[in-house]
N, C-alpha and C positions, 0 to 999 in steps of 0.2 A: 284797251276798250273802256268805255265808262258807262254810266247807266245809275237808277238810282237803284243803291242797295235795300236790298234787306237785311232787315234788324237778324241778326243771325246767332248771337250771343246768347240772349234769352231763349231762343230755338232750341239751340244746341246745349245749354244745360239742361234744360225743361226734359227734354229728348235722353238726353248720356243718362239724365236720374231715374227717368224710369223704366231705361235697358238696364242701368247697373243693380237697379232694385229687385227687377224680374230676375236678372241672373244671379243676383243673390240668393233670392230665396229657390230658383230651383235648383241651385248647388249646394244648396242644403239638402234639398229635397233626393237629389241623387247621391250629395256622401252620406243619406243612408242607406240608399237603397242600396248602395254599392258597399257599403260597412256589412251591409246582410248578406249579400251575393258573395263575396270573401269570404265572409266565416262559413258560411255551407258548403264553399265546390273549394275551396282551397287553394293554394298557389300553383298546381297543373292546371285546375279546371281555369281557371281565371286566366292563364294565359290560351287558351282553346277557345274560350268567347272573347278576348282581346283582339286574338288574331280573323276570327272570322269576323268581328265587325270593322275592323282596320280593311279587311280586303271589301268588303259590300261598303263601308265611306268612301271607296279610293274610286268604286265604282260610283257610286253618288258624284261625287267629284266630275266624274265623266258625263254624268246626265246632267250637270246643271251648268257645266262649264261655267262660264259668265255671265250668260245670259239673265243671270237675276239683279245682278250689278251693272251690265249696260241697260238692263231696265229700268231697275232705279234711278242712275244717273241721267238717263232720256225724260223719263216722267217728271221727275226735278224742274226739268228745263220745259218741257212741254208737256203738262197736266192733262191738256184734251188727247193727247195719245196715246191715252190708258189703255183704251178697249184693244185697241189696235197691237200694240204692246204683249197685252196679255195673253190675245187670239196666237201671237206669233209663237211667243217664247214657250206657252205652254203645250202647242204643238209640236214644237223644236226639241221638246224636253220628254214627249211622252213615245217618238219614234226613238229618240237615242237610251231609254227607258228599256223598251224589249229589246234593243240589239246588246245594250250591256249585261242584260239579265242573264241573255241566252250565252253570253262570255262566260258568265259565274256557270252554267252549267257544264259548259267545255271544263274549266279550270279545275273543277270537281272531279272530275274524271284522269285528270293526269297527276293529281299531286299525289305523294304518298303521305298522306298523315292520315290519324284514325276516322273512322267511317264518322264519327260523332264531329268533328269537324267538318265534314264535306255536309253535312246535314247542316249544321250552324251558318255557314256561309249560302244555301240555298234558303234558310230561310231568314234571316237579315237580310238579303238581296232580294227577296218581295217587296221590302221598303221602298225598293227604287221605281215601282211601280207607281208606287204614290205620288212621289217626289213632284210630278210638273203640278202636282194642283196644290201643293203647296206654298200660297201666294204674300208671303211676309214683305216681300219684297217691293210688290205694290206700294203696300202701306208707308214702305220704309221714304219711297220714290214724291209720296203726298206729305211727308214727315210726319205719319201718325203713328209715332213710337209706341203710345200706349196700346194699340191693337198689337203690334209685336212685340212690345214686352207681355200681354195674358198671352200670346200662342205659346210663349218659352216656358212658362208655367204650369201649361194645360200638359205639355207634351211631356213635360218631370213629372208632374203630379200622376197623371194616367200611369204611364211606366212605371212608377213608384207600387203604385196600389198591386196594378197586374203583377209584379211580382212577387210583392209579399203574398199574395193570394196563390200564386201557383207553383213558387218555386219551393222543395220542399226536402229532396236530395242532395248530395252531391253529382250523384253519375247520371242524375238526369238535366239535362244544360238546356233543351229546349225551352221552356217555359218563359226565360229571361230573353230569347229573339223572338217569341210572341209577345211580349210583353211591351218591346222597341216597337213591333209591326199594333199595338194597339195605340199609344204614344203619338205616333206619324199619321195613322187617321183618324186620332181625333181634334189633330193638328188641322187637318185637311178638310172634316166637316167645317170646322168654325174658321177658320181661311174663307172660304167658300162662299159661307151662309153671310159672313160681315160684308164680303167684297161685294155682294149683289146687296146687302140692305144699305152699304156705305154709299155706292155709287151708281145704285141702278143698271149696272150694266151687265149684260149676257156673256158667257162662260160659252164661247166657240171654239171647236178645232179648224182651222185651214191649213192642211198642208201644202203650202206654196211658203217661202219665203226669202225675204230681200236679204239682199246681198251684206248693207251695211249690220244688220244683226249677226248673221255668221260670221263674216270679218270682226268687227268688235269684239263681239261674246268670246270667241273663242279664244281671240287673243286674250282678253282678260284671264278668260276659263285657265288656260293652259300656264297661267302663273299661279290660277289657286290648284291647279294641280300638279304643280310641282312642292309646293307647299305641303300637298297631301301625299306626296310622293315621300317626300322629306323626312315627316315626321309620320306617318301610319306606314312608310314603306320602312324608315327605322323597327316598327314594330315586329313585319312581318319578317324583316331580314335578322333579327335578333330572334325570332323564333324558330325560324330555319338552322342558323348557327349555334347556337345555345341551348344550356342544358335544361328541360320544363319548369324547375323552379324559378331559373335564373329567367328563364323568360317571362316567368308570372309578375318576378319582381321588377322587372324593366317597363313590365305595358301597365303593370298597378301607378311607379310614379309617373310614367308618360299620359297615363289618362287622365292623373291630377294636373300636372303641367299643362296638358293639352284645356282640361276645366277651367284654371286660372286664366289661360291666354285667351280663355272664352270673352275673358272683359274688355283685352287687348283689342280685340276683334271688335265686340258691340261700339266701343269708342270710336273706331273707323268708318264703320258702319251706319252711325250717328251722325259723324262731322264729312263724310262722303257727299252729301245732295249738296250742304254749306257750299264746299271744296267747291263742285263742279258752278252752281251759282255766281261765286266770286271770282272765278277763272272766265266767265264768261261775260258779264257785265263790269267787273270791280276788279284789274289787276292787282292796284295797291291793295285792296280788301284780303285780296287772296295773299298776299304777301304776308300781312299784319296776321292775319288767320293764321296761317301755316306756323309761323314764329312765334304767336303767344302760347298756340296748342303744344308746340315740341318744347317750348319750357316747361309747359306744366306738364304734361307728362313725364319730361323729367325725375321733378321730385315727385311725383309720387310713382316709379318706379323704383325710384331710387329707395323710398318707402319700402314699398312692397318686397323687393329683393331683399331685403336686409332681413325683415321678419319672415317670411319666406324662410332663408335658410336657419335662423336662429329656432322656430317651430315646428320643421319638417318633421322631426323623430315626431313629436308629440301628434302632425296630421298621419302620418303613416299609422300608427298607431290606432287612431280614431277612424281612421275610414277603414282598414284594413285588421287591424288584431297586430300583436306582436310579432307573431309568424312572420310577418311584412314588415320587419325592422331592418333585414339587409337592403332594403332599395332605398332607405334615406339620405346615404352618399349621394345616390343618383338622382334623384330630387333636390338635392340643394344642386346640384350643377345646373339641372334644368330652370332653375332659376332666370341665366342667364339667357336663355330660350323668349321671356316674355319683357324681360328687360330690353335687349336690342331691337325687339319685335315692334317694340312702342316706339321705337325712335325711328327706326330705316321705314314703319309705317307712313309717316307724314311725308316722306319721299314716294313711296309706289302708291300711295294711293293720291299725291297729289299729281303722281302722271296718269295715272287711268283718268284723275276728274279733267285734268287737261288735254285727253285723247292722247296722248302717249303710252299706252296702254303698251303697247310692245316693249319699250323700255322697262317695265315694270317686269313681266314678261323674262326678260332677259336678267334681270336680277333674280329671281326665283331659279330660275334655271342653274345660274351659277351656284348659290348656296346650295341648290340640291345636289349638283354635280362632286360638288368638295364635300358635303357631307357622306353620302353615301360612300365614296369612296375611303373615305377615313374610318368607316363606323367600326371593319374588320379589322383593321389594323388598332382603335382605339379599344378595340374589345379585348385582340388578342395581348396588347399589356397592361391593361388595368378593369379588364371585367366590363360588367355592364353601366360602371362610373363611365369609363372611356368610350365607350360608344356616346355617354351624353356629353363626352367632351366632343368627339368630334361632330356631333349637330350645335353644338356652339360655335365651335368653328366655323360650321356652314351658315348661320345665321351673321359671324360678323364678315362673312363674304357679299352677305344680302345687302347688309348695312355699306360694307364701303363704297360697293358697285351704283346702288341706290343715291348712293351722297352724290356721285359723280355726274350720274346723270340728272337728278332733280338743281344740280347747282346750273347746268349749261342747258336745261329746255325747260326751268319752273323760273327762271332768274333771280331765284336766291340768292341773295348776299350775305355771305360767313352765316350760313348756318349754325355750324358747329359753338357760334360763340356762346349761342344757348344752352349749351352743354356742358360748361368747362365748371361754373361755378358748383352745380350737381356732381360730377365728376369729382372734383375735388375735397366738397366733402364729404362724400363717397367714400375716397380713400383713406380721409382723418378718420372717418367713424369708424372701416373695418379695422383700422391699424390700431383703435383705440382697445377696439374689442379684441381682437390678437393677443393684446397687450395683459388682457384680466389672467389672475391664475387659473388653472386648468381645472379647479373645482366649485369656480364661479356659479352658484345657482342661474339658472336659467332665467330666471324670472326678472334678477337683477340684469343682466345682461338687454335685456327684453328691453324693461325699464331705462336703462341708461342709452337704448338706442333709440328708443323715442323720445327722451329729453334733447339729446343728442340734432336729432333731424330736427325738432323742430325750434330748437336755437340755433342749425344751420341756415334754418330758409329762412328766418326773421332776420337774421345779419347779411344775406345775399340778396335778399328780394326786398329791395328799398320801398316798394306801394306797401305790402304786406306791414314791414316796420311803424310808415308812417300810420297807416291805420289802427296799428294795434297802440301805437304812442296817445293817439287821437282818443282814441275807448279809454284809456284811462284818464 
C-alpha cells in the first residue's frame, strides 16, 4: 500500500522522551514510597500487599482487556472516531468493571489466607471501578504523550503523599490500598476534565456494542492477560507455595522488574499509532521503522541489562533496606525479563498494529503456559532465583514464537540480523567482567562496562562512528 507518510521520527522521539521522563520521575517517586512501605510492614507485610494487588491488577487486566489499545490503534487511523470510541470502550469497561469486582468478592470468601488479606484484595479491587474512565489512551491514539506522561505523575505523586500521611504501623496495611484507590481518581478527574477541554466532546455510556470492538479488544486483551497471568500470577503462585518471607522477597524484586519493564511498555506504547500508520499507508515505512527501532533497542538493553545486574544489591538495598538483600539473585535474573521483552515487542505489537492481533495473542499464551509451568519445578531446585529462571524461559518462548510469526505475516527480512552485533558484544563484555578478580570494586566494574558498551556501539554502528569522527 502507499500513501504519503508521516514524518514519524520526530513524533516518536518527541513522544518516547516525554513518557520516559514521566516515568522516570514517578519511579522515583514510588521507589520511595515503596523504600517506606518496606521498612514499616516488613517482608510478610509486603508480600500480603503484593499479593493482593497482583490479584485486583490481574482483575484490572480483565476490565480493560484491549480495548484501550484497539482504541488507540483506531483513533490513530481515524481521529473523527474518538467520541464514538470512547462512548463504546468505556461502556464496555465499566459493565465488565462490577462483574469482576463482584469475582474479588467470591474469591475472598474461599481462599484461606488471613482475614487482612481478604480485606486488601476488596479494597484494591475498588480501583477497578474507576478504571473505564480512565482515558490515557485517548490521548495516546491523538499522539499527545505529554497529557499521559502528567497522568503517570499525578497518579505516583498522589499515591506517594497518601501514604506517607496515613501509613504509620506495620499491622495495619490498609492505608497503602487507599492510598492506590486515591492515586486512580485522581488520575480519572484530570483524564476527564483534559478529554472534554482537549476535545469538546461528551463522556456517554451506551450499552449496545459492535462486534468489531469485542472481537479486536479482546483478542488483544487476552495477550495482555496472559502477560498478567505470567508475571502477577508468578507472584500469586509463589505466594501460595512459599515461605512469607520468601515470598516478600520474590514480589519486592518482581515489582522492580515489573517498574523497570514500565519503560519497555511506554516504548510500545509510544511507537504503536507509528506501527499501525505505516502498516497502513507505508509498508516500506513500516519495514524501516520496525528494524531501526529493534536495533536501537538493542543496545540500550543491552545497556540496561548489564547495569541492572552489576547495581541490583545496591537497588534492593535503596528501595527496600538490607532485610531485602536475599532477593538480589532474583533480580539480576529478572533482568532478562525486560531484555527479551524489548525485542519479541517489535514482533506482537507489530502484529496487533497490522490486525494480527491473535498471532500476538498466541505467543503470550505460549510464554505463559511454559512459564508457569516451570515456575514449581524452578522454585523447588534453586528457591525463588528459579522460579525467575523459569519466567525467563517463558519470555524466550514469547520471543521465538513471535519471531516466527512476525517474519511470515509482517514480511520481515532477517530480522535477527539486527541483533547479532548486540549480542555479541554482549558476550565480550559479560566475559570480560567474568574475567575481573572476585574482589573487583563495584564501581570499577560499573565503569569498565560503560566504557565497554560504548566503544562497542561506536565500532558496530557505522552512522554513530562517522558522526562522532565528524564532531571532532
Amino acid at each position: 500500500m502507499t500513501g504519503e507518510p508521516r514524518p514519524e521520527r520526530p513524533r516518536l522521539v518527541a513522544g518516547f522522551l516525554s513518557l520516559s521522563g514521566a516515568e522516570l520521575v514517578s519511579k522515583l517517586v514510588m521507589l520511595g514510597t515503596f523504600a517506606y512501605i518496606a521498612r514499616v510492614v516488613g517482608p510478610t507485610g509486603f508480600g500480603y500487599l503484593e499479593f493482593a494487588f497482583s490479584v485486583a491488577l490481574f482483575g484490572g487486566f480483565l476490565v480493560d482487556q484491549g480495548f484501550g489499545v484497539y482504541g488507540a490503534r483506531e483513533i490513530a487511523r481515524m481521529p473523527s472516531a474518538t467520541e464514538r470510541l470512547v462512548t463504546e470502550v468505556t461502556s464496555l469497561r465499566l459493565i465488565l468493571a462490577f462483574v469482576v469486582y463482584a469475582g474479588l468478592w467470591v474469591l475472598t470468601g474461599v481462599i484461606d489466607r488471613p482475614q487482612v488479606v481478604e480485606q486488601l484484595v476488596l479494597l484494591y479491587g475498588m480501583g477497578l471501578l474507576a478504571l473505564p474512565f480512565m482515558l490515557q489512551w485517548v490521548f495516546q491514539g491523538h499522539d499527545r504523550m505529554r497529557v499521559v506522561a502528567l497522568l503517570q505523575i499525578v497518579r505516583a505523586v498522589v499515591f506517594g503523599l497518601a501514604v506517607f500521611a496515613l501509613l504509620r504501623t506495620p499491622d495495619v496495611l490498609w492505608p497503602v490500598a487507599v492510598s492506590e484507590l486515591c492515586g486512580v481518581g485522581a488520575v480519572v478527574a484530570i483524564s476527564m476534565w483534559l478529554y472534554r477541554r482537549e476535545f469538546g466532546l461528551p463522556l456517554q455510556l451506551r450499552f449496545s456494542f459492535p462486534k468489531p470492538l469485542i472481537q479486536a479488544g479482546s483478542t488483544i486483551g487476552l495477550s495482555q492477560l496472559f502477560w498478567s497471568v505470567r508475571m502477577y500470577g508468578a507472584n500469586i503462585l509463589i505466594f501460595l507455595i512459599a515461605s512469607g518471607p520468601d515470598a516478600g522477597y520474590f514480589q519486592s524484586a518482581m515489582r522492580l522488574a515489573i517498574g523497570l519493564n514500565a519503560f519497555v511498555w511506554l516504548y510500545f506504547f509510544n511507537l504503536l499509532p507509528s506501527m499501525s500508520r505505516t502498516w497502513q499507508h507505508d509498508r516500506d515505512g513500516f519495514h524501516e521503522l520496525v528494524n531501526r527501532a529493534l536495533r536501537t533497542a538493542a543496545w540500550l538493553t543491552l545497556a540496561g541489562g548489564v547495569l541492572w545486574v552489576l547495581l541490583a544489591p545496591v537497588i534492593i538495598e535503596l528501595a527496600y533496606g538490607s532485610k531485602f538483600l536475599p532477593a538480589t539473585e532474583t533480580l539480576q535474573w529478572m533482568s532478562g525479563l525486560c531484555i527479551l521483552g524489548a525485542v519479541h515487542g517489535h514482533f506482537r505489537f507489530g502484529l496487533i498494529a497490522a490486525e494480527y492481533q491473535r498471532y500476538a495473542t498466541a505467543c503470550a499464551g505460549i510464554g505463559t503456559v511454559v512459564a508457569l509451568a516451570l515456575i514449581p519445578l524452578g522454585h523447588a531446585l534453586w528457591g525463588i532465583a528459579g522460579a525467575a529462571i523459569a519466567l525467563l524461559v517463558g519470555e524466550v518462548a514469547v520471543w521465538l514464537s513471535s519471531y516466527l510469526f512476525g517474519r511470515r505475516y509482517l514480511d520481515l527480512t532477517s530480522p535477527l540480523r539486527h541483533l547479532v552485533r548486540p549480542l555479541i558484544a554482549g558476550v565480550v563484555l559479560v566475559g570480560a567482567l567474568l574475567a575481573l578478580p572476585a574482589g573487583t570494586p563495584r564501581a570499577l566494574r560499573i565503569g569498565l562496562a560503560v566504557v565497554g558498551l560504548a566503544v562497542a556501539v561506536l565500532v558496530a554502528e557505522k552512522r554513530l562512528r562517522y558522526a562522532f569522527a565528524r564532531r571532532r
